[in-house]
mmCIF file as Biopython writes it, N, C-alpha, C and O atoms, coordinates in Angstrom:
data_model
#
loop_
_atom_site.group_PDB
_atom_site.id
_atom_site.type_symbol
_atom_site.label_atom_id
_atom_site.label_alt_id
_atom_site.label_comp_id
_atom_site.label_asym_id
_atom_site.label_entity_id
_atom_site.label_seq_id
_atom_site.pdbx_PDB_ins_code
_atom_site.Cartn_x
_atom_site.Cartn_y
_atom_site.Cartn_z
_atom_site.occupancy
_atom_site.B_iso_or_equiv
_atom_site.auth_seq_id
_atom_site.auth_asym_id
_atom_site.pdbx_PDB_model_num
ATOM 1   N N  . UNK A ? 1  ? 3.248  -13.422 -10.414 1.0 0.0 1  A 1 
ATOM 2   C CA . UNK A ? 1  ? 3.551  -12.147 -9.793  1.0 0.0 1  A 1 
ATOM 3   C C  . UNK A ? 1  ? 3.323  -11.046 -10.811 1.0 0.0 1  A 1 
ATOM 4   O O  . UNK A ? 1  ? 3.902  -11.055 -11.897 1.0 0.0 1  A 1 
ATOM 5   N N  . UNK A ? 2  ? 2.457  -10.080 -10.441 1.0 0.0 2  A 1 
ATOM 6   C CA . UNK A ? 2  ? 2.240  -8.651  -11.223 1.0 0.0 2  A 1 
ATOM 7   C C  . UNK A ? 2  ? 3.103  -8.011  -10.788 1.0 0.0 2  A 1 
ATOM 8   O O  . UNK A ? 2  ? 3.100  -7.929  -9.560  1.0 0.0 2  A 1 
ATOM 9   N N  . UNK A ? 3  ? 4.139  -7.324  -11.484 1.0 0.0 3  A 1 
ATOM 10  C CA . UNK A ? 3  ? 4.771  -6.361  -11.557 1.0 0.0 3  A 1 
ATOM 11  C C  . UNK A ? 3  ? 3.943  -4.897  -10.909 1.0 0.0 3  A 1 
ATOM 12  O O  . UNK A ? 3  ? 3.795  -4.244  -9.876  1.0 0.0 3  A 1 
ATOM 13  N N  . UNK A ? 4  ? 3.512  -4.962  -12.512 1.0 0.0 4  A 1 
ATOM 14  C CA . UNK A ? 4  ? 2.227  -3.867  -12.608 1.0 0.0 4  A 1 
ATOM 15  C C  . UNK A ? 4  ? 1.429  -3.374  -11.052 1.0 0.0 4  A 1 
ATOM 16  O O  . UNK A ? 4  ? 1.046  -2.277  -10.646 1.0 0.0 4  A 1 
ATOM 17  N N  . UNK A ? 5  ? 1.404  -4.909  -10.389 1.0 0.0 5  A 1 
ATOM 18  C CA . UNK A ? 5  ? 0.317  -4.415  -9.261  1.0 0.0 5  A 1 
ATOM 19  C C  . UNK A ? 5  ? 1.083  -4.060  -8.360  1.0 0.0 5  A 1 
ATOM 20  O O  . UNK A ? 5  ? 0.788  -3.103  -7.643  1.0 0.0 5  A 1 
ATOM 21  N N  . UNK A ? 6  ? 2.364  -4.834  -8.184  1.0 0.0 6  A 1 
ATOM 22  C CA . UNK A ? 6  ? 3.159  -4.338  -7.386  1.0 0.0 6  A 1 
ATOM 23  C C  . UNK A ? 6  ? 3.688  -3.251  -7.232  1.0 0.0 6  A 1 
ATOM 24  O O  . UNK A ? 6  ? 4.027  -2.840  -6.122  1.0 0.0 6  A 1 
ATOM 25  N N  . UNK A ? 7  ? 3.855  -2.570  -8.373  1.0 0.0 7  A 1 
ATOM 26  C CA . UNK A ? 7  ? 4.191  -0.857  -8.714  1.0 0.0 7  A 1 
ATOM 27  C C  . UNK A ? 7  ? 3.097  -0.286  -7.913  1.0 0.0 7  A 1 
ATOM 28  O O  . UNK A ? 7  ? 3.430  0.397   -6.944  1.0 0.0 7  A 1 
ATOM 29  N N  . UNK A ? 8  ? 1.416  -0.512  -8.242  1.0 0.0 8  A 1 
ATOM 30  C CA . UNK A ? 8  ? 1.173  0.058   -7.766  1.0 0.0 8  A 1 
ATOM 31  C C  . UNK A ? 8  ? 0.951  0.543   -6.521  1.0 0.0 8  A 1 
ATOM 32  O O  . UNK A ? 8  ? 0.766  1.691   -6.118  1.0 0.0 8  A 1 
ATOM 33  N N  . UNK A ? 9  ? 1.001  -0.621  -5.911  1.0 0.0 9  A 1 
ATOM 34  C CA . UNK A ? 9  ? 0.866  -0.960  -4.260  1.0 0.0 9  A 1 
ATOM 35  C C  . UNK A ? 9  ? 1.919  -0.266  -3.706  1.0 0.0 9  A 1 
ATOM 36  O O  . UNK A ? 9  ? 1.632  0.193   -2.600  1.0 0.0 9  A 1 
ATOM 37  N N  . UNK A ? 10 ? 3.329  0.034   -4.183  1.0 0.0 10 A 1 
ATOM 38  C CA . UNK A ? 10 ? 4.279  0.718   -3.637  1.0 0.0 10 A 1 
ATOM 39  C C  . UNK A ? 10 ? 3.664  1.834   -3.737  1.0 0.0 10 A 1 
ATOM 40  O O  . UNK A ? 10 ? 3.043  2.142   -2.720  1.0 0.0 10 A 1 
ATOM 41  N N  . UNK A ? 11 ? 3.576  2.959   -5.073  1.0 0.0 11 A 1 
ATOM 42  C CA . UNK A ? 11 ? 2.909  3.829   -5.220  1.0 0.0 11 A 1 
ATOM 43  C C  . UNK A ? 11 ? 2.289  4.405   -4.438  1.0 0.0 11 A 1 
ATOM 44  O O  . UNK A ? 11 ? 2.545  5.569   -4.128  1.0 0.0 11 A 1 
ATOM 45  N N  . UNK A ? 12 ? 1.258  3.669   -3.901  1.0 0.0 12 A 1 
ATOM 46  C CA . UNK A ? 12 ? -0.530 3.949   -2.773  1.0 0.0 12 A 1 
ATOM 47  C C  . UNK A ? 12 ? 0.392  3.962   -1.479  1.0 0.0 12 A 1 
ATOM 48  O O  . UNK A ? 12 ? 0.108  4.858   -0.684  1.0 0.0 12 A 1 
ATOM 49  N N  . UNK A ? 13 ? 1.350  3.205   -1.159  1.0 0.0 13 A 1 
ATOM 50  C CA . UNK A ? 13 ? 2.098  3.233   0.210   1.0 0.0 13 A 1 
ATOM 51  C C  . UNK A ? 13 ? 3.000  4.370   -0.084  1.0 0.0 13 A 1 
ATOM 52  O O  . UNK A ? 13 ? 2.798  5.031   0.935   1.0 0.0 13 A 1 
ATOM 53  N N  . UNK A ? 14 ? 3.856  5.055   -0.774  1.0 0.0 14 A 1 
ATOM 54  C CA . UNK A ? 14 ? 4.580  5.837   -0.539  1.0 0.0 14 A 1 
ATOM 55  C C  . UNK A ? 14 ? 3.570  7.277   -0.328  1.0 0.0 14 A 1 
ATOM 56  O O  . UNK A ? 14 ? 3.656  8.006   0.660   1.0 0.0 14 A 1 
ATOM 57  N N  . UNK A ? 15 ? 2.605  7.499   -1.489  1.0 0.0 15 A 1 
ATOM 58  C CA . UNK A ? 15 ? 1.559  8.566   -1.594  1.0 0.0 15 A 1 
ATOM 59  C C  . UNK A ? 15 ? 1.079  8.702   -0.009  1.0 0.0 15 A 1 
ATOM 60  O O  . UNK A ? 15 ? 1.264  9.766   0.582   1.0 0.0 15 A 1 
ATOM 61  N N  . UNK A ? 16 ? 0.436  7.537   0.664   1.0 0.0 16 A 1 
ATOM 62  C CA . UNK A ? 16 ? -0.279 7.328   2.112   1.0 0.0 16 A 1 
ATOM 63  C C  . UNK A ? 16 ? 0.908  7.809   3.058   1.0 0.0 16 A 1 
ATOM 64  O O  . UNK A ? 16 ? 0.354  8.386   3.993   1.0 0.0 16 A 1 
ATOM 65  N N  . UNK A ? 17 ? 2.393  7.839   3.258   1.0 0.0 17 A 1 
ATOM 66  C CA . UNK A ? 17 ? 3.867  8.172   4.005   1.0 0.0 17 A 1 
ATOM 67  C C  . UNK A ? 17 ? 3.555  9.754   3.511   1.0 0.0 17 A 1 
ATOM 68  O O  . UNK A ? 17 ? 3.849  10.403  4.514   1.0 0.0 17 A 1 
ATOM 69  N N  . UNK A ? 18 ? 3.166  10.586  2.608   1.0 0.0 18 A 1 
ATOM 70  C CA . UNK A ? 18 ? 3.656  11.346  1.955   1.0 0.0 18 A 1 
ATOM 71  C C  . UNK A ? 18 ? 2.280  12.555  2.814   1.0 0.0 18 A 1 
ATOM 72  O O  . UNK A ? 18 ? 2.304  13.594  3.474   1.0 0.0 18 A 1 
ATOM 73  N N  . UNK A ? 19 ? 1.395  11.753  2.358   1.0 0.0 19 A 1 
ATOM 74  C CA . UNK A ? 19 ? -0.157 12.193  2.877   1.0 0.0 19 A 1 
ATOM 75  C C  . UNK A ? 19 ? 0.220  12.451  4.579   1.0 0.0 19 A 1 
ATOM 76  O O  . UNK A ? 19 ? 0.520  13.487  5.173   1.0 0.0 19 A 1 
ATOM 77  N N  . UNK A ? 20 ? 0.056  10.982  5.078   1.0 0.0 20 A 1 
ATOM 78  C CA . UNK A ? 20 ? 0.567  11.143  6.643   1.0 0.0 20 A 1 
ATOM 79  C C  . UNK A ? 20 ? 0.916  12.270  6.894   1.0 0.0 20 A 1 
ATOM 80  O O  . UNK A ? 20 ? 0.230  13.186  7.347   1.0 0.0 20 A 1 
ATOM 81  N N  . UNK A ? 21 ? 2.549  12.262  6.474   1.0 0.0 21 A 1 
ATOM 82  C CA . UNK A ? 21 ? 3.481  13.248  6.898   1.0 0.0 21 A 1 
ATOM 83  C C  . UNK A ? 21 ? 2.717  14.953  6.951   1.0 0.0 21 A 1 
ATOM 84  O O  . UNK A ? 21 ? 2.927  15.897  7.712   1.0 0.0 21 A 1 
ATOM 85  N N  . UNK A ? 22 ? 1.845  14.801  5.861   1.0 0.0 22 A 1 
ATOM 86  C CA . UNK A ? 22 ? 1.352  16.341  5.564   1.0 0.0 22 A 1 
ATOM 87  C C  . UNK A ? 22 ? 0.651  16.853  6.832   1.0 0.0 22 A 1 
ATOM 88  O O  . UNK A ? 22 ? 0.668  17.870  7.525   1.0 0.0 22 A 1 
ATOM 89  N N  . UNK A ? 23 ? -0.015 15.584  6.802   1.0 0.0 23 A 1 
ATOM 90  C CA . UNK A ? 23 ? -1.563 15.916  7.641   1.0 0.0 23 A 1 
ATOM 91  C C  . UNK A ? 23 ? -0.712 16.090  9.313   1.0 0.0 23 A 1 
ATOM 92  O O  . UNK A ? 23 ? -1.184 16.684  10.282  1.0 0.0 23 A 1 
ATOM 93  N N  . UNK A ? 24 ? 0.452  15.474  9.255   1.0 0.0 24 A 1 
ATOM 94  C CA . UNK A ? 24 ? 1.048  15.346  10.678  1.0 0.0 24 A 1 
ATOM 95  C C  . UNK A ? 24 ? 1.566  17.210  10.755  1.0 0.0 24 A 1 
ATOM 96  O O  . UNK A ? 24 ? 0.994  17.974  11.532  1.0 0.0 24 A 1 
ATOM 97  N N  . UNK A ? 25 ? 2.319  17.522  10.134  1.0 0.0 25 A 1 
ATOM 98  C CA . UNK A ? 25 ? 3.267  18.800  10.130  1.0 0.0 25 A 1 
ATOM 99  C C  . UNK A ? 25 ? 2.005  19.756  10.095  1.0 0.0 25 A 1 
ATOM 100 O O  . UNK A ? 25 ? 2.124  20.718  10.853  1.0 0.0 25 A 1 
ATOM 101 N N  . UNK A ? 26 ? 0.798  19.696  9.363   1.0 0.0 26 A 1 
ATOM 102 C CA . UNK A ? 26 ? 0.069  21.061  9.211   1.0 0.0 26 A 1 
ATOM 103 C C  . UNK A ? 26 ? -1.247 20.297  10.525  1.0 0.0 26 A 1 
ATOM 104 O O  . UNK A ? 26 ? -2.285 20.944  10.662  1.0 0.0 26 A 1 
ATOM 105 N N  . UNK A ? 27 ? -1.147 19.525  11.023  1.0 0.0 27 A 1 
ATOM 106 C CA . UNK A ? 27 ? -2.117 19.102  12.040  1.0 0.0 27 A 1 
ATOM 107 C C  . UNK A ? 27 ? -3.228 18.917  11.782  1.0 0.0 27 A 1 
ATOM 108 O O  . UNK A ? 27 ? -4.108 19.139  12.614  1.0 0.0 27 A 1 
ATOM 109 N N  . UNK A ? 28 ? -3.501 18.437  10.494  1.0 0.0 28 A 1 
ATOM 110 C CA . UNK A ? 28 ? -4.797 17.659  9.592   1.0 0.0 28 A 1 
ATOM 111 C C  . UNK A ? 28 ? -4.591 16.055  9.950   1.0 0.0 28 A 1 
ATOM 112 O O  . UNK A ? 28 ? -3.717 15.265  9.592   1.0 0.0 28 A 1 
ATOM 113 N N  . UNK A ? 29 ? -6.136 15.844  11.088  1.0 0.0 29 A 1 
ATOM 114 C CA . UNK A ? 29 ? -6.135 14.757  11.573  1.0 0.0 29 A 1 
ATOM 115 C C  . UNK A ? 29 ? -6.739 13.981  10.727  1.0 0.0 29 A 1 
ATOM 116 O O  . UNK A ? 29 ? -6.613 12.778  10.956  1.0 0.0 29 A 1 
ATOM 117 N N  . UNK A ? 30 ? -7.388 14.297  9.774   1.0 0.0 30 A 1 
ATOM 118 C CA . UNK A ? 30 ? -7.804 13.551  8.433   1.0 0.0 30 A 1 
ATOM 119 C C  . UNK A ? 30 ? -6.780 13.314  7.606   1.0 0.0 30 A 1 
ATOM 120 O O  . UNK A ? 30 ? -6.544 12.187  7.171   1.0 0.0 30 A 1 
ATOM 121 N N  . UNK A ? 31 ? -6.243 14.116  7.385   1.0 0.0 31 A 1 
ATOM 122 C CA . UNK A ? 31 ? -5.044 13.912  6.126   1.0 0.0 31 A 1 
ATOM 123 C C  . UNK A ? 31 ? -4.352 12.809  6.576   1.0 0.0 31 A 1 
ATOM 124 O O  . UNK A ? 31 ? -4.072 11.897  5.798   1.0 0.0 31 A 1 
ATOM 125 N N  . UNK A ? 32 ? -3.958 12.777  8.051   1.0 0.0 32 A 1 
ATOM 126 C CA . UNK A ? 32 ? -3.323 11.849  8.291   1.0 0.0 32 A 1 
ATOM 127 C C  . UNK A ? 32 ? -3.930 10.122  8.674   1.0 0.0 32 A 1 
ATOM 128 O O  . UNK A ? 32 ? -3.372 9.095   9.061   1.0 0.0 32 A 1 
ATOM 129 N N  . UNK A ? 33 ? -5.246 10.470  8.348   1.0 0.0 33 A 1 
ATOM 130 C CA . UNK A ? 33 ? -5.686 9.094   8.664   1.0 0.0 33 A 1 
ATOM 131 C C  . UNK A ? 33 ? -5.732 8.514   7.532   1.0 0.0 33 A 1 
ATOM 132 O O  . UNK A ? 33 ? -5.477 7.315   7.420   1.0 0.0 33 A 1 
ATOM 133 N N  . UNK A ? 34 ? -6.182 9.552   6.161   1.0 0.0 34 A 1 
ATOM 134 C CA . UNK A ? 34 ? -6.035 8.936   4.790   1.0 0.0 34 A 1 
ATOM 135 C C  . UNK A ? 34 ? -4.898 8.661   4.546   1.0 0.0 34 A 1 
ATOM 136 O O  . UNK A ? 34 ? -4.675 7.859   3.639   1.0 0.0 34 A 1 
ATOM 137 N N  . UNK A ? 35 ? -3.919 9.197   5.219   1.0 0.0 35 A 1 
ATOM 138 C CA . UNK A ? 35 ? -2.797 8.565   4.506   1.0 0.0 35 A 1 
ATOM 139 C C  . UNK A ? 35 ? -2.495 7.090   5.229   1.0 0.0 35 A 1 
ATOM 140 O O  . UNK A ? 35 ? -1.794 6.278   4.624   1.0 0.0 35 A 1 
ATOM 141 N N  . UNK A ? 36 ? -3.088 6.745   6.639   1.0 0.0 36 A 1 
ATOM 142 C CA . UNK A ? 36 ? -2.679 5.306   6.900   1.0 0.0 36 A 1 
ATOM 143 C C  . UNK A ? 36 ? -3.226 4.550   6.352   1.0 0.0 36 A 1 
ATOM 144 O O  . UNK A ? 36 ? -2.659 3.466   6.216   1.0 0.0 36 A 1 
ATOM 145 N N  . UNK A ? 37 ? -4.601 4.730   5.760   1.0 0.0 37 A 1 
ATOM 146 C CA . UNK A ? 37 ? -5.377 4.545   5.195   1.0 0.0 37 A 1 
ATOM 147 C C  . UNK A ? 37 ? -4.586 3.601   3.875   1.0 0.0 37 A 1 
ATOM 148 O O  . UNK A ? 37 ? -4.204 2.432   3.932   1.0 0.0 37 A 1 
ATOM 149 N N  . UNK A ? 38 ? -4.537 4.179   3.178   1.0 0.0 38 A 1 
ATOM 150 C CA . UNK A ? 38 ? -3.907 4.068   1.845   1.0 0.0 38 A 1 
ATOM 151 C C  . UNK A ? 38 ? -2.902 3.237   2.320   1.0 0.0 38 A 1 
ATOM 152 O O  . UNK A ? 38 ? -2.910 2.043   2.018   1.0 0.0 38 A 1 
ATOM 153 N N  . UNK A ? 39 ? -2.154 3.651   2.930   1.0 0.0 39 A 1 
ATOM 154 C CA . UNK A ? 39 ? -0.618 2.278   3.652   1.0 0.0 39 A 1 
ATOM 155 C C  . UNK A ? 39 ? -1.308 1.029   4.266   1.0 0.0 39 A 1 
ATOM 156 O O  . UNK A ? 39 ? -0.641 -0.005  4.309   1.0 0.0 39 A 1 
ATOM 157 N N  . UNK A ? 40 ? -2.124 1.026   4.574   1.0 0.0 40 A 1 
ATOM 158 C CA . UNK A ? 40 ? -2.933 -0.188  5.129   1.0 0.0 40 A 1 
ATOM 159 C C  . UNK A ? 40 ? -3.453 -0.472  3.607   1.0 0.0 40 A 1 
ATOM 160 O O  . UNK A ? 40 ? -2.827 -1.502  3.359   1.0 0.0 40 A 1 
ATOM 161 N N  . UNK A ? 41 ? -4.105 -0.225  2.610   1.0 0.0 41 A 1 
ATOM 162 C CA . UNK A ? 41 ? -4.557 -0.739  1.588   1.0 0.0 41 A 1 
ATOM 163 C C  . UNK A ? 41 ? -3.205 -1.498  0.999   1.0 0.0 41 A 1 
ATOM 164 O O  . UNK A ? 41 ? -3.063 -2.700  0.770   1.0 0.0 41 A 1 
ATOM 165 N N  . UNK A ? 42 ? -2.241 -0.394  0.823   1.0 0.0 42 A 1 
ATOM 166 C CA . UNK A ? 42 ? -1.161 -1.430  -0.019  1.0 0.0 42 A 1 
ATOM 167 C C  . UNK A ? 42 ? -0.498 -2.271  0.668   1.0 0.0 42 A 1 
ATOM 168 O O  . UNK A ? 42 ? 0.041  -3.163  0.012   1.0 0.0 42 A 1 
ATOM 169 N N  . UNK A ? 43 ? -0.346 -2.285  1.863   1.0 0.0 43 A 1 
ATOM 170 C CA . UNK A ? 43 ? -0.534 -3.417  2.628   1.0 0.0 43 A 1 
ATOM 171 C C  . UNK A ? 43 ? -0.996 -4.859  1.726   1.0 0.0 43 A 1 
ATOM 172 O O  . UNK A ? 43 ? -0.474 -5.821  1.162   1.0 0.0 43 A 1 
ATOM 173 N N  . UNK A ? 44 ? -2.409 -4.249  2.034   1.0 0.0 44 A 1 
ATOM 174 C CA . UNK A ? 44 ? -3.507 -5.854  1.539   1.0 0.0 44 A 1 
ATOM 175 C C  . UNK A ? 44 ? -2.307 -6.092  -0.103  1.0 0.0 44 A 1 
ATOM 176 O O  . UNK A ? 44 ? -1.636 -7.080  -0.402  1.0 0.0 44 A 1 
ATOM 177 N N  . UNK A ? 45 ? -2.443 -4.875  -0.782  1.0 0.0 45 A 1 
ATOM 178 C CA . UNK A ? 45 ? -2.262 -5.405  -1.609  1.0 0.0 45 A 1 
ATOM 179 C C  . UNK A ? 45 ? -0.734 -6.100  -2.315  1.0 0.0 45 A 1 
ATOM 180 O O  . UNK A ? 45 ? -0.437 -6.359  -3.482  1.0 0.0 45 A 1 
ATOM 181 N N  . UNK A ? 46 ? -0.082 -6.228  -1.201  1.0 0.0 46 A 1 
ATOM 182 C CA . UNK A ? 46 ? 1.215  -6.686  -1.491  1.0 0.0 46 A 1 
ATOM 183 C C  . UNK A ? 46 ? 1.021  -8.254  -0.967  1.0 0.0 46 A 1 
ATOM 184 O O  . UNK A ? 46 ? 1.612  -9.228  -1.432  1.0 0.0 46 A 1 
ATOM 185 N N  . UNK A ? 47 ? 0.184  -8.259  -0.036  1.0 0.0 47 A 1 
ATOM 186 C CA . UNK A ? 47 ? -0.153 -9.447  0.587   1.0 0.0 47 A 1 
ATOM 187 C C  . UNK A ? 47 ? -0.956 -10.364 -0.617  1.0 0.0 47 A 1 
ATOM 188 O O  . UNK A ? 47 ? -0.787 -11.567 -0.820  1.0 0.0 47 A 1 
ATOM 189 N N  . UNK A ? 48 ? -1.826 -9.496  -1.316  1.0 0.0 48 A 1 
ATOM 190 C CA . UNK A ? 48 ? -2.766 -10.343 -2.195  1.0 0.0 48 A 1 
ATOM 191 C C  . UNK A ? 48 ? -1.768 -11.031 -3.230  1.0 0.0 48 A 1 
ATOM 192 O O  . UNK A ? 48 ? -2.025 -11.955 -4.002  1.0 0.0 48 A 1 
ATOM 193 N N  . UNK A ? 49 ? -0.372 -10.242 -3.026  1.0 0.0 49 A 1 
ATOM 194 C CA . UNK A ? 49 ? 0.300  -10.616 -4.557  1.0 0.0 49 A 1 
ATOM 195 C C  . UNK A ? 49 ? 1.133  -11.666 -4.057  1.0 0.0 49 A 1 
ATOM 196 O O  . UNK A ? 49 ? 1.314  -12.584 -4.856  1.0 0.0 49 A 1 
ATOM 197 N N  . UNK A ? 50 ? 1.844  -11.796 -2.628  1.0 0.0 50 A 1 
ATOM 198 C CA . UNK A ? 50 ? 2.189  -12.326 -2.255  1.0 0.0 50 A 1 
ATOM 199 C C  . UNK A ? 50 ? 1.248  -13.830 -1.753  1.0 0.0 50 A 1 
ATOM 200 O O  . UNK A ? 50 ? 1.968  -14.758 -1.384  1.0 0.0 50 A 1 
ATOM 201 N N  . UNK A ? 51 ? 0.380  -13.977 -1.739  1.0 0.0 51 A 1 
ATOM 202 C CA . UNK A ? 51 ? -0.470 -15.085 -1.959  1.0 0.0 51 A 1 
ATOM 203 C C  . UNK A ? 51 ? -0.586 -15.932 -3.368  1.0 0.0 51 A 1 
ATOM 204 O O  . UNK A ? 51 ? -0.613 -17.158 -3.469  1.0 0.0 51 A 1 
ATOM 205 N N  . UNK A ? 52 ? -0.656 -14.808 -4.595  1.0 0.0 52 A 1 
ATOM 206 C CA . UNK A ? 52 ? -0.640 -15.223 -5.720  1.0 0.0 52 A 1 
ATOM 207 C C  . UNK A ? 52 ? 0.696  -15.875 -5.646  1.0 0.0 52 A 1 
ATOM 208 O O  . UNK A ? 52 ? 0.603  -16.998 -6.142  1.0 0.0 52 A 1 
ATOM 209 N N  . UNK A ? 53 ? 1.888  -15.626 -5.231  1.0 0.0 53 A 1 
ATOM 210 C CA . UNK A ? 53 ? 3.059  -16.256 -6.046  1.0 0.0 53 A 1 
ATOM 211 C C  . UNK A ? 53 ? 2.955  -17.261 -5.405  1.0 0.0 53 A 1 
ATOM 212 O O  . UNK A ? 53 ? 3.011  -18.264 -6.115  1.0 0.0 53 A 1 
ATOM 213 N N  . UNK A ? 54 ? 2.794  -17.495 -4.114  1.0 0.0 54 A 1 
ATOM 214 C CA . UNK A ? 54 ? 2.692  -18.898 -3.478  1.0 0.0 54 A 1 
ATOM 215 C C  . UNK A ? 54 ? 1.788  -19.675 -4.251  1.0 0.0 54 A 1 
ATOM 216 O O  . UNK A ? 54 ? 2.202  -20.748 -4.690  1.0 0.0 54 A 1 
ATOM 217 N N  . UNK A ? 55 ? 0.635  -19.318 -4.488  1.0 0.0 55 A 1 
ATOM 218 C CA . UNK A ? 55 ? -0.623 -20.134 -5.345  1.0 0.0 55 A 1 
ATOM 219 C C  . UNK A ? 55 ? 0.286  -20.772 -6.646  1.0 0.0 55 A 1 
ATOM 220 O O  . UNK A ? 55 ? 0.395  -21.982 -6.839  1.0 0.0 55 A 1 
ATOM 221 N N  . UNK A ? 56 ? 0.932  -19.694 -7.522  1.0 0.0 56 A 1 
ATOM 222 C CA . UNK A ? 56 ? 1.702  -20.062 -8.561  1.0 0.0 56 A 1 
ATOM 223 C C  . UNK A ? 56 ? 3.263  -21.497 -8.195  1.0 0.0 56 A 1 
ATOM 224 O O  . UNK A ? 56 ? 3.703  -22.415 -8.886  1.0 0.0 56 A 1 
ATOM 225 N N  . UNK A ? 57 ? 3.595  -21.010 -6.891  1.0 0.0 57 A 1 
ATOM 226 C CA . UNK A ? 57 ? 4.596  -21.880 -6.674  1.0 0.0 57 A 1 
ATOM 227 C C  . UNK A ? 57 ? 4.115  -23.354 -6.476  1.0 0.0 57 A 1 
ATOM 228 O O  . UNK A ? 57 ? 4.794  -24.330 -6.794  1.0 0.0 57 A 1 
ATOM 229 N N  . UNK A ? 58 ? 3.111  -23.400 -6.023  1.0 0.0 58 A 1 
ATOM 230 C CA . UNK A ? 58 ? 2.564  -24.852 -5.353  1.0 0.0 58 A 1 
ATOM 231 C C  . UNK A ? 58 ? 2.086  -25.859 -6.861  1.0 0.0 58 A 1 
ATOM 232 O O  . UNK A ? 58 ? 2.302  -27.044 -7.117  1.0 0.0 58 A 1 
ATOM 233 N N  . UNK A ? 59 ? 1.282  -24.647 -7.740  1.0 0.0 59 A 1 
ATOM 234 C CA . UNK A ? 59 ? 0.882  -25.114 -8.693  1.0 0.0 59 A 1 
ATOM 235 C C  . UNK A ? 59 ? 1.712  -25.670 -9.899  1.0 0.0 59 A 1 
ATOM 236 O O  . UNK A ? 59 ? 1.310  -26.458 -10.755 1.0 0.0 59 A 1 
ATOM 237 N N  . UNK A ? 60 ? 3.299  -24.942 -9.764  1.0 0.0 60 A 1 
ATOM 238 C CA . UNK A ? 60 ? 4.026  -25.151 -10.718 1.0 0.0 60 A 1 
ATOM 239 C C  . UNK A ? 60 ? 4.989  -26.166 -10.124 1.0 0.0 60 A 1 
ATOM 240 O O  . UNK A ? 60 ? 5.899  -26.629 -10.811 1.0 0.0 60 A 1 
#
């Protein structure tokens, strides 16, 4: 388990909530798609990490 990656993946998901929200209140239909955007990426990437620890559990 990466810490590190996991920080960042929160990071990219809170930034993408933050983005959303903007693009929602000032009615930027882009802003708000980048921001699901980005929440769907850290998505993957909590999933990728969450694969790794299983990989690590089976192996250990």
């Amino acid at each position: 388990m990466s810490i590190e990656n996991r920080i960042k993946a929160t990071a990219k998901n809170i930034e993408g909530k933050v983005q959303e929200a903007v693009g929602d209140i000032t009615g930027d239909p882009e802003a708000k798609e980048q921001g699901q955007v980005k929440q769907a990426e850290a998505q993957i990437l909590h999933t990728v990490e969450n694969v790794k620890d299983k990989v690590k559990e089976i192996i250990d």
